[in-house]
TIKEMI-182687 format. One record per residue: x negated, y negated, z of N, C-alpha, C, O, CB in turn; residue in three letters. Coordinates in steps of 0.001 Angstrom, whole numbers, padded with zeros to 6 digits, always signed. Each point is the difference from the previous one (the first is absolute). Glycine has a CB too. Example, Ala and Ser with C-alpha at 12.3 -4.5 7.8 and 13.67 -1.06 7.14 Angstrom:
REM TIKEMI-182687
-013190+005690+007800+000890-001190+000000-000900-001200+000000-001036+000019+000665+002928+001154+000581ala -001542-002223-001966-000820-001190+000060+000770-001090+000730-000509-001108+000169-000675+001736-002314ser 
***
This chain:
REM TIKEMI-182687
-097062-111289+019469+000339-001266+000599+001049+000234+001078+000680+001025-000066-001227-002258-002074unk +000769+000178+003335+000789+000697+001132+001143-000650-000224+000152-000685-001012-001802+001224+002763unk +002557-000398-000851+001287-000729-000325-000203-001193+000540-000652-000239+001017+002152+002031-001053unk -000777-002754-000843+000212-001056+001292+000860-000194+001163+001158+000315-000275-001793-001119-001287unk +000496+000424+002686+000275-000181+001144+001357-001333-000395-000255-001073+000547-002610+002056+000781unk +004018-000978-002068+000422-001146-000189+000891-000642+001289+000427-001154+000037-000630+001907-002568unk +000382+000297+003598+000620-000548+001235-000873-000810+000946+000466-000482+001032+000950+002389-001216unk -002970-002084-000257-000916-000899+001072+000344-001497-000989-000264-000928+000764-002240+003038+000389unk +002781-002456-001952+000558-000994-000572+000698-000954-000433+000033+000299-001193-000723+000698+001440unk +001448-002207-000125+000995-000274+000153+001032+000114-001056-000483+000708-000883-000701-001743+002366unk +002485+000633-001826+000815-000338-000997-000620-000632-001165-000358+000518-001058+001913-000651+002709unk -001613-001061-001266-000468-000812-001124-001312+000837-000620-000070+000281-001197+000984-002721+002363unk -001877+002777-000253-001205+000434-000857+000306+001640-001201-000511+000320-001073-001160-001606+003664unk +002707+001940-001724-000009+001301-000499+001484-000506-001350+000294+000968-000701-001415+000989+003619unk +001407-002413-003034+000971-000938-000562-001150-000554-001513-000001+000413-001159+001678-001325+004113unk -002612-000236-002221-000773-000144-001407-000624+000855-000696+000191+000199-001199-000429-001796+001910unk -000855+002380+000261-000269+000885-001086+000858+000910-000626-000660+000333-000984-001068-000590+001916unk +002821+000887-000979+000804+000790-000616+000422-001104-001437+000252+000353-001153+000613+001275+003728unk -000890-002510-002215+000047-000903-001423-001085-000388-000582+000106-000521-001110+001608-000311+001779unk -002790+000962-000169-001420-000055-000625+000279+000982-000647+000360-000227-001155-001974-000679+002600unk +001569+002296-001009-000373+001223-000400+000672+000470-001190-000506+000775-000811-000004-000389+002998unk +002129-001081-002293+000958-000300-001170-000590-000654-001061-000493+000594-000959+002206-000753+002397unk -001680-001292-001280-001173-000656-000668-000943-000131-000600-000244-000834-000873+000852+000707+001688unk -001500+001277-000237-001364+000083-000099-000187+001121-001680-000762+000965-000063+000291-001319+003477unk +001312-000098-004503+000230+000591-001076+000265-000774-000984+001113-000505-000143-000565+002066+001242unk -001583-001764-001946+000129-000870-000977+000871-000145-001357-000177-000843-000880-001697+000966+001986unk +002619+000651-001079+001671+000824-001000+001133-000247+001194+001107-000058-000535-002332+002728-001088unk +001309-002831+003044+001097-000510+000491-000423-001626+000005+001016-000685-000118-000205+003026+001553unk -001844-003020-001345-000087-001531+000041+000484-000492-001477+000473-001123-000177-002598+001075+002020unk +001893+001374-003285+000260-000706-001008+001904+000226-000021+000780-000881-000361-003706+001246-000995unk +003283+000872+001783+001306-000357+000288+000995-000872+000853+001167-000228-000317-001927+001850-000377unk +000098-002090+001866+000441-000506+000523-000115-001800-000592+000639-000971+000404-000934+003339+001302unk -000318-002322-002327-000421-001283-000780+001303+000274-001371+000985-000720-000167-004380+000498+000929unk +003176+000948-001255+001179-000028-001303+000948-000059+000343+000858-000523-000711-001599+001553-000533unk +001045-000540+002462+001582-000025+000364+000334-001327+000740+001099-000539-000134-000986+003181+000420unk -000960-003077+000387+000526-000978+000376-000105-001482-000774+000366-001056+000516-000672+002569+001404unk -000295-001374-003330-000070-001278-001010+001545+000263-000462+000262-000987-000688-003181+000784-000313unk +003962+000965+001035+000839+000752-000411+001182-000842+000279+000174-000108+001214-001439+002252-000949unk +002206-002827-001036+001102-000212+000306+000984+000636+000394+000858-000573+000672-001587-000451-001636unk +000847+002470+000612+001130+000678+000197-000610+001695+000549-001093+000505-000255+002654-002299-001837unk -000869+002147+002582-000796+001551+000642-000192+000945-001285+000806+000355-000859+000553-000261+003468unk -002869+000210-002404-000647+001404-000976+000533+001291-000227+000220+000904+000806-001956-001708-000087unk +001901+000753-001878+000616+001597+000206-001032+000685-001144-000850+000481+000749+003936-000917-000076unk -003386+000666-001628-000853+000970-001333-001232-000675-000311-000793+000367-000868+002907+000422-000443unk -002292-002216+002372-001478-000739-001294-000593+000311+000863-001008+000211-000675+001220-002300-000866unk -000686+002458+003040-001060+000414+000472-000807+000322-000672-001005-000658-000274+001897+001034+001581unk -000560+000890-001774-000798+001042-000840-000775-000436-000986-001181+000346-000040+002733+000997+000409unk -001146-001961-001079-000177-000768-001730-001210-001024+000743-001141+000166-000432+004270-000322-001258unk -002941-000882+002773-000728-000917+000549-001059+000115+000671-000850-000856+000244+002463+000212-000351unk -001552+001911+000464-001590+000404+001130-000456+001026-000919-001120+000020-000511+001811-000220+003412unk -000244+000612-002992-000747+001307-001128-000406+001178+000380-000923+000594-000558+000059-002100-000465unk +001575+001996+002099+000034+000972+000771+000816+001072-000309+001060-000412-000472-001642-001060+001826unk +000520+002845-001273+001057+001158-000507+001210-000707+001470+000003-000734+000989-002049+003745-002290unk +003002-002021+000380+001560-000641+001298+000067+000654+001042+000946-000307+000726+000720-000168-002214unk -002756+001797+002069-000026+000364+000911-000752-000828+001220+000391-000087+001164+000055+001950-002698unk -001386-002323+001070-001201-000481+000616+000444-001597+000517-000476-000712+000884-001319+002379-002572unk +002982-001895+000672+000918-001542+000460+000681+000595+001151+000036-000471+001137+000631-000888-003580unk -000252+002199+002123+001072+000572+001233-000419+000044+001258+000529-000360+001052+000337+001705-002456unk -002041-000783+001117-000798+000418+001626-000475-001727+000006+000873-000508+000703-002232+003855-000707unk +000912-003872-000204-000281-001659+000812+001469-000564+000123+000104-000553+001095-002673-000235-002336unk +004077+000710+000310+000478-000581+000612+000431+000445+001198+000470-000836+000772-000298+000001-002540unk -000232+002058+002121+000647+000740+000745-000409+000127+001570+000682+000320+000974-000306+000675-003193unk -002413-001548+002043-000743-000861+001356+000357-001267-000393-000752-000561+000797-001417+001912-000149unk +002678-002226-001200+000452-001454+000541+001276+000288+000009+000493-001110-000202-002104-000560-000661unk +002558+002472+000969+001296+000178+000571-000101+000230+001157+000548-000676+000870+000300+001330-002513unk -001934+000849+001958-000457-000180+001604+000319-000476+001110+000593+000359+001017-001671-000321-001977unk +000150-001632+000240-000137-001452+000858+001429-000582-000037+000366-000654+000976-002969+000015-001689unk +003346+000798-000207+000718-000930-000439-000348-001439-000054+000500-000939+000620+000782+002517+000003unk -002301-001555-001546-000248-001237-000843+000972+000193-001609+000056-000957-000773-002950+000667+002099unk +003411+001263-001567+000852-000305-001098+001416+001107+000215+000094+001093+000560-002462-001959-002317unk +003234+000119+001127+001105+001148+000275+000780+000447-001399+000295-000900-000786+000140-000162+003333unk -000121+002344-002848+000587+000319-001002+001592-000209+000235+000506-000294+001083-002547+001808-001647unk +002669-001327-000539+001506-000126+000066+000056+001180-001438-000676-000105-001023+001384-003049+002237unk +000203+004137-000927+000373+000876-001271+000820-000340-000976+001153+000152+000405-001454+001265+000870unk +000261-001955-002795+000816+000246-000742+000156+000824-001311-000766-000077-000961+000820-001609+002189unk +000779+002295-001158+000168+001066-000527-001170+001329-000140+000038+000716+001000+001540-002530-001941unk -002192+002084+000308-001172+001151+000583-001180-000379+000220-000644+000868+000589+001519+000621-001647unk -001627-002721+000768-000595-001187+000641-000211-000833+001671+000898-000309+000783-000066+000418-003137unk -001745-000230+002450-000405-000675+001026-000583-001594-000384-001050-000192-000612+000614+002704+001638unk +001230-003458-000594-000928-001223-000292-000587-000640+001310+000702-000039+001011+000719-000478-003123unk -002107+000248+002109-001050-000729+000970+000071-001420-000075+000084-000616-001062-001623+002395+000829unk +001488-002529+001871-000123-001266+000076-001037-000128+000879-000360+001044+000543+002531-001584-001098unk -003040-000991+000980-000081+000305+001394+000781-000375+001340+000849-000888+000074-002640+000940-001227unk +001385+000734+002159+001215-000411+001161-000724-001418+000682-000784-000070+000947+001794+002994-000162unk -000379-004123-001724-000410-001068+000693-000430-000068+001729-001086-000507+000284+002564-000232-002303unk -000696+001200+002987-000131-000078+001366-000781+000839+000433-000244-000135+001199+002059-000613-000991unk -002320+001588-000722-001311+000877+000383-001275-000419-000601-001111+000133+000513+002543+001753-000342unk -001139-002434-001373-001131-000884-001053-000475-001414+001441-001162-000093+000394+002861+000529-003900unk -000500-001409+004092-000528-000555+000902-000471+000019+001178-000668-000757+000704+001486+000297-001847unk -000152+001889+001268-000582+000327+001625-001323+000248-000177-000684-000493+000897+002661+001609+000131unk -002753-000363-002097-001419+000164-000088-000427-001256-000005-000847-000420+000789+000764+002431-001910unk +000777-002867+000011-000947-001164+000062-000203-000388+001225-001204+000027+000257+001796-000758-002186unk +000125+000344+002893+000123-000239+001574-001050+000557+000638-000828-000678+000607+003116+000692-000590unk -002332+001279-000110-000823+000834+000791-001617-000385-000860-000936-000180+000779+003200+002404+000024unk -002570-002339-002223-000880+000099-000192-001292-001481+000585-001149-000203+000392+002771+002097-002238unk -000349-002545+001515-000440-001882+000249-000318+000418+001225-001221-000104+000119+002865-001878-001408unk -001044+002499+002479-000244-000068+001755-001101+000931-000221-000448+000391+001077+002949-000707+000437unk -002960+000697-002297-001256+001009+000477-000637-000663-000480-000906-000109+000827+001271+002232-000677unk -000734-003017-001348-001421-000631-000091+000353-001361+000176-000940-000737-000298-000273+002350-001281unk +002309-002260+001986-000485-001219+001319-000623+000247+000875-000619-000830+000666+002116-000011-000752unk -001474+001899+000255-000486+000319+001506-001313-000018-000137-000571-000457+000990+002328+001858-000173unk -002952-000824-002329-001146+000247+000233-000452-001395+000120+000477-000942-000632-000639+003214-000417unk -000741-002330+001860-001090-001040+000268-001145+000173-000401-000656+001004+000279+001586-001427+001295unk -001418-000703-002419-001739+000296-000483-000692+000211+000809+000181-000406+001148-000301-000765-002575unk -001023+001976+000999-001265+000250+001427-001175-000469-000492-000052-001064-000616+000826+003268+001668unk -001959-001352-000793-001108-000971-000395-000764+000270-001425-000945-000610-000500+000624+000387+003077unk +001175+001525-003129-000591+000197-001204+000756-000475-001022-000398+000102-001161-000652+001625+001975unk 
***
């Protein structure tokens, strides 16, 4: 497969898909869903809640840190996880302006 060309593209587009491509993982949508039903930031129930070994948590939270759709804070030898509200809305922003935009056609 070739590379992509991501400089013939604009911001916004090379911007969404990198969050598609985040996304596009059905163990970060269930984390990103547990954490954010979450009153207080995650630190040990990931694991217990998705049912995933703690490596395999690590590596997805570690592509939605990426994005920064969630941000850790360290306490004590722990990492707890929230999400970063203002990146949580900027997608929403960006996602809403991309399918206002589609217009029905004839199929």
């Amino acid at each position: 497969m070739g590379i992509t060309k991501t400089q013939i593209f604009n911001n916004k587009q090379n911007e969404l898909a990198t969050i598609f491509k985040v996304l596009a993982n059905p163990a970060r949508i269930a984390i990103l869903q547990y954490i954010s039903n979450q009153k207080s930031c995650i630190c040990n129930d990931i694991v217990e809640e998705i049912g995933l070994a703690q490596p395999t948590i690590s590596q997805h939270l570690k592509e939605l840190k990426s994005i920064d759709l969630i941000q850790g804070e360290i306490e004590g030898k722990k990492v707890c996880y929230c999400i970063n509200l203002k990146k949580w809305e900027m997608v929403h922003e960006l996602l809403n302006s991309f399918f206002n935009k589609t217009q029905s056609n004839c199929c």
